[in-house]
C-alpha positions in Angstrom: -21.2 10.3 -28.6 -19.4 13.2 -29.8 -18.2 14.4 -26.3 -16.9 10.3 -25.9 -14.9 11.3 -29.3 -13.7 14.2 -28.2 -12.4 12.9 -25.2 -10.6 10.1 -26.8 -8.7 12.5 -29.5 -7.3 14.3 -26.2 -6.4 11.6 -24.0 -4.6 10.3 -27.0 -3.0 13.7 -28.0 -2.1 13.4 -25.1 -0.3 10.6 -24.6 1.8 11.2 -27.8 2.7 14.8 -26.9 4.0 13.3 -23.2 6.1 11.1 -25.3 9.7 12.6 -25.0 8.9 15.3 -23.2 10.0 16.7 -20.2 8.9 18.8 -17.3 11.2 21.0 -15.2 11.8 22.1 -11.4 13.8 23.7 -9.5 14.0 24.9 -5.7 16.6 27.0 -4.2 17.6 25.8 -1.0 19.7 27.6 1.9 21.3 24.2 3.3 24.8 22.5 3.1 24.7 20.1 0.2 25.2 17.3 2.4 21.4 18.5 4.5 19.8 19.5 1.3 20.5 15.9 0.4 19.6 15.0 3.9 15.8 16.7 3.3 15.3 15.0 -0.1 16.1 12.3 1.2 13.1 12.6 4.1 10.6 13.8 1.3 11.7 10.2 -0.6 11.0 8.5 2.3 7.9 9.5 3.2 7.1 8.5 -1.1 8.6 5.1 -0.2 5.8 4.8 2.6 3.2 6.4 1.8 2.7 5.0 -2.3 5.4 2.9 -2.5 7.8 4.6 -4.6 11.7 3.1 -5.6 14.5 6.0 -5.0 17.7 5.0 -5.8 21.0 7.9 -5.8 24.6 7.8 -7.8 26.0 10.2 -5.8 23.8 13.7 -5.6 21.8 12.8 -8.4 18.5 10.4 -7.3 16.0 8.4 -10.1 12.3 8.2 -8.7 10.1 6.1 -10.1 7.0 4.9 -9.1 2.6 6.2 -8.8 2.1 9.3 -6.2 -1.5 10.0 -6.0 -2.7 8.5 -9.2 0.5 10.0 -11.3 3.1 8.2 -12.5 6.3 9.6 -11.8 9.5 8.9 -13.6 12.0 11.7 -12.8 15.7 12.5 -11.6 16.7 14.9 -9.3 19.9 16.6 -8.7 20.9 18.6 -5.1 23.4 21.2 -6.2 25.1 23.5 -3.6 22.3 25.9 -4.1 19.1 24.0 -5.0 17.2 20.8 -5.8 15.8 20.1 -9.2 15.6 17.8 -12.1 13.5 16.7 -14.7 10.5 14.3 -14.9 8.4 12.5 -18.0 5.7 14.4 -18.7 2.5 12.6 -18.1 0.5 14.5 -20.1 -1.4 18.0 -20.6 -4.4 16.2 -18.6 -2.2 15.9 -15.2 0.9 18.3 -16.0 -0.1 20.9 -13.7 -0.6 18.6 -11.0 2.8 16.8 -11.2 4.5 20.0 -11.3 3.0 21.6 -8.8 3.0 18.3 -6.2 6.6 18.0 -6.8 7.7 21.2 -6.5 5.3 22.0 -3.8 6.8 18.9 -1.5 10.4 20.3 -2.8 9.8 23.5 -1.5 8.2 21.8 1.9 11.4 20.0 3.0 13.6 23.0 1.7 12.0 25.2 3.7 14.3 26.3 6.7 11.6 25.9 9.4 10.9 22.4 8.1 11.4 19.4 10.9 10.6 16.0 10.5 7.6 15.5 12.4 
């Protein structure tokens, strides 16, 4: 009983503190904008298959949203000259980690030089 109240104060400390906060990324990337864009662009795609989720750009600057593993994701990202980040709702202390580290770790994937579509 305690541990069930325990849990319930966190998951809903938790959901106030993701509230209107944000998390932060960013990857360099050694690409023209125009590929950089290009490689986010692939990473999206495989998203839009694979769970579904809704890209749409305004000019360098693309808003995801949409559930990637159990997660929901609400973030933008911008391709600069020299790298690709953005911001994205927090989802909570619970899954913070994971988001961060999924985005950034699929960023870092298709901004790798060595990357090709398979």
């Amino acid at each position: 009983m305690i541990r069930a109240i325990v849990l319930s104060v966190v998951l809903v400390g938790s959901t106030a503190f993701a509230g209107g906060e944000k998390m932060h990324f960013d990857v360099p990337h050694h690409f023209s904008k125009a590929d950089a864009r290009a490689r986010t662009q692939m990473m999206f795609d495989w998203w839009q298959k694979a769970y579904g989720v809704a890209v749409s750009w305004s000019g360098d600057q693309a808003h995801v949203v949409g559930r990637v593993k159990g997660i929901d994701i609400d973030a933008v990202l911008v391709v600069t000259e020299k790298n690709v980040g953005g911001e994205a709702e927090d989802p909570g202390m619970l899954v913070r980690g994971l988001a961060r580290s999924y985005i950034t770790r699929y960023l870092q994937k298709y901004m790798h030089p060595q990357y090709e579509e398979p």
